[in-house]
C-alpha positions in Angstrom: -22.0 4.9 -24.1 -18.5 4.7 -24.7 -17.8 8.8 -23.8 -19.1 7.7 -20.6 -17.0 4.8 -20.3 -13.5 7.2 -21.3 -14.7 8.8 -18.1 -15.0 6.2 -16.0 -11.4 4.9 -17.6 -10.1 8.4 -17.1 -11.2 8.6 -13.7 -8.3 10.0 -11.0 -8.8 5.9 -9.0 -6.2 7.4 -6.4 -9.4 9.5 -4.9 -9.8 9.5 -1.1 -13.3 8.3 -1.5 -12.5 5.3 -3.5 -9.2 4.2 -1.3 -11.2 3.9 1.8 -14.3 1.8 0.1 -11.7 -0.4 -1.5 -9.8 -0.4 2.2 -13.0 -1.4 3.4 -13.7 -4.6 1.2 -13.3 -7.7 2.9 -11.8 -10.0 2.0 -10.2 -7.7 -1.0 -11.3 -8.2 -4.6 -8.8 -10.7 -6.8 -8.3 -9.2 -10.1 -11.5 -10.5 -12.2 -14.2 -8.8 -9.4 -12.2 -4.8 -9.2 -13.4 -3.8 -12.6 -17.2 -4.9 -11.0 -16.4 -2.7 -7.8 -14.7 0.6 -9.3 -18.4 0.3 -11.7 -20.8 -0.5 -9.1 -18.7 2.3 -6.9 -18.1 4.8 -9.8 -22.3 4.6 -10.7 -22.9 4.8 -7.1 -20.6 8.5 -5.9 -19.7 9.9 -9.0 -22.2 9.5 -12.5 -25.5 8.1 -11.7 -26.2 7.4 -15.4 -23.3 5.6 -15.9 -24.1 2.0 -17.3 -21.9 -0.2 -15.0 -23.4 -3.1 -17.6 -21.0 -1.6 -20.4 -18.6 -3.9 -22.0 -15.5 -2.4 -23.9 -15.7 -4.8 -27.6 -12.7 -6.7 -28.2 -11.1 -6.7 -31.7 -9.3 -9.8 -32.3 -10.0 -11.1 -28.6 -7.5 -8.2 -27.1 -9.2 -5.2 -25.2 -8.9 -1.5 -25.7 -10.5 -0.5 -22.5 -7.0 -0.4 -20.7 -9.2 -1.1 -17.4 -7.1 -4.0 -16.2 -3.9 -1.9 -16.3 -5.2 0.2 -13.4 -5.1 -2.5 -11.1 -4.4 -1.2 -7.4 -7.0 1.4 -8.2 -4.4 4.7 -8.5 -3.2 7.0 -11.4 -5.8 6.9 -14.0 -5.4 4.1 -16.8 -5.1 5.3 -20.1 -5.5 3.5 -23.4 -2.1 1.8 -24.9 -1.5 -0.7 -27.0 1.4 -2.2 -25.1 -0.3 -2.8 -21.8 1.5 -5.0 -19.3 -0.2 -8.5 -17.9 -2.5 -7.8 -14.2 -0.6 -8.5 -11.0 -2.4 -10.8 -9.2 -4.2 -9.3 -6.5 -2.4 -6.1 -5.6 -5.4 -4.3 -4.0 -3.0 -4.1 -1.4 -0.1 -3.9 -2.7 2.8 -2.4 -0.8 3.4 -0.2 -4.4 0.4 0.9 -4.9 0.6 2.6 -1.1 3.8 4.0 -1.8 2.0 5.2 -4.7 -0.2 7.4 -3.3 1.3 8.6 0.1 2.8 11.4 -1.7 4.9 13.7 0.8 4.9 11.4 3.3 6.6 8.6 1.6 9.4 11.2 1.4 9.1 11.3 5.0 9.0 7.7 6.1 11.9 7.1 3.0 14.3 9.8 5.3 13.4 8.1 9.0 14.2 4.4 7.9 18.0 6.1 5.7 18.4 7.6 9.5 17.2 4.3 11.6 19.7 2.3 8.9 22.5 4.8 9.8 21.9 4.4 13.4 21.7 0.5 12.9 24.9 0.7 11.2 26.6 3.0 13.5 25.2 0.8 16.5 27.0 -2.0 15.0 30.2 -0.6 15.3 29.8 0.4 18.2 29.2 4.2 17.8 25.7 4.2 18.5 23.4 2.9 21.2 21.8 -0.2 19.9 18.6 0.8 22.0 18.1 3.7 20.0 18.8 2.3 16.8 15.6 0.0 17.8 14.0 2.7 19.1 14.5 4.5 15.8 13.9 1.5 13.7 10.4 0.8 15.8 9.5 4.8 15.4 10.1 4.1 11.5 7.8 1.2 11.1 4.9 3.0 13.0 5.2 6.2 11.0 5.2 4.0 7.6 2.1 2.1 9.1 0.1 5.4 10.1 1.3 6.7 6.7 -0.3 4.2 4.5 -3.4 2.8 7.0 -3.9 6.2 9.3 -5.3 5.3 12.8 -8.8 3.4 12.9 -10.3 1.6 15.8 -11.7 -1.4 13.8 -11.2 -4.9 13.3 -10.5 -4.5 9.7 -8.0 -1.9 9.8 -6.0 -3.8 12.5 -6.4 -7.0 9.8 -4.8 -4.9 6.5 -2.1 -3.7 9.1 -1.0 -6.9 10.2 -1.3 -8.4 6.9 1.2 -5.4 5.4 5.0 -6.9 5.4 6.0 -3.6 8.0 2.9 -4.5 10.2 4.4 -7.2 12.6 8.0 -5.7 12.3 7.0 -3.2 15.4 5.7 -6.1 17.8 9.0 -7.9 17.0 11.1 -5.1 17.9 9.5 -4.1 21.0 10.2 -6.9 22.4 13.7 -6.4 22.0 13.2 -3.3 24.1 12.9 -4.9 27.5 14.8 -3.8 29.7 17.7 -5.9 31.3 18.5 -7.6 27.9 22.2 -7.7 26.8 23.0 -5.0 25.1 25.1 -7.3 22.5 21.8 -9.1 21.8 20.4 -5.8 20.5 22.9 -5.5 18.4 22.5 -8.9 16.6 19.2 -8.7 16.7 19.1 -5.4 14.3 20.4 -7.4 11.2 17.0 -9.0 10.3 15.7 -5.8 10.8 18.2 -4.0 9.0 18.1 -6.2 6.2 13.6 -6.0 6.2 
């Protein structure tokens, strides 16, 4: 039982499969009910024998399992004897989605350096303070599509609007209008600057 449990512990948790059932969990599991899910999932799409009943032992009431140190379900967890204390509830974790965007992090990372040098450059005066919100609003959209993708369900719009990037656009767009003073744009890109 326990070579099957090393497997389920060495698992790769950043599949594609396993994001978009945990993505689809409402409301998201707290820290105590993911182990339950990644076993109930992992029996269920990858190793039908595996006993999701299993219990690592404890010696001296620590665990060796290193299950809770994989807690927003990416990188495999590994066994170590100096594991650090679970996060409270970072399912969702802005982190763990930086985590696992790969390339495009690197992406989204290079559009908000350029909307901050156009934000800066707007505020003295070199640059057009509509385009450094335009920029800025271009930024958060690409972060959003980069971590959620584009769904047409409740849920999705939920998770988006719950992420600390997902209201940013809505903000800014009304900033966009036309006819406002162009000096108002320009104070108005410190909050966002500083976000």
């Amino acid at each position: 039982m326990a070579e099957g449990y090393q497997q389920f512990i060495d698992f790769d948790w950043s599949d594609v499969r396993w994001r978009s059932y945990l993505d689809g969990l409402y409301p998201p599991p707290n820290q105590r009910q993911l182990l339950k899910f990644k076993k109930k999932w992992y029996k269920k799409n990858v190793d039908p024998d595996f006993d999701d009943a299993y219990e690592v032992p404890t010696l001296g009431g620590g665990t060796t399992g290193g299950s809770g140190s994989d807690v927003g379900g990416c990188g495999s967890a590994k066994p170590s004897s100096a594991q650090p204390p679970p996060l409270p509830s970072t399912a969702f974790a802005d982190g763990s989605r930086w985590a696992v965007m790969g390339k495009k992090a690197t992406i989204c990372a290079i559009a908000y350096v350029i909307s901050l040098f156009m934000a800066v450059g707007s505020m003295a005066a070199v640059f057009s303070a509509y385009r450094a919100l335009l920029l800025l609003v271009t930024s958060f959209i690409l972060e959003l599509l980069a971590k959620y993708g584009l769904k047409f369900k409740t849920d999705y719009l939920h998770f988006v609007l719950l992420d600390d990037v997902g209201v940013m656009p809505i903000m800014a767009l009304t900033l966009l209008m036309p006819g406002l003073h162009p000096a108002i744009r320009v104070f108005a890109l410190g909050p966002f600057f500083v976000t």
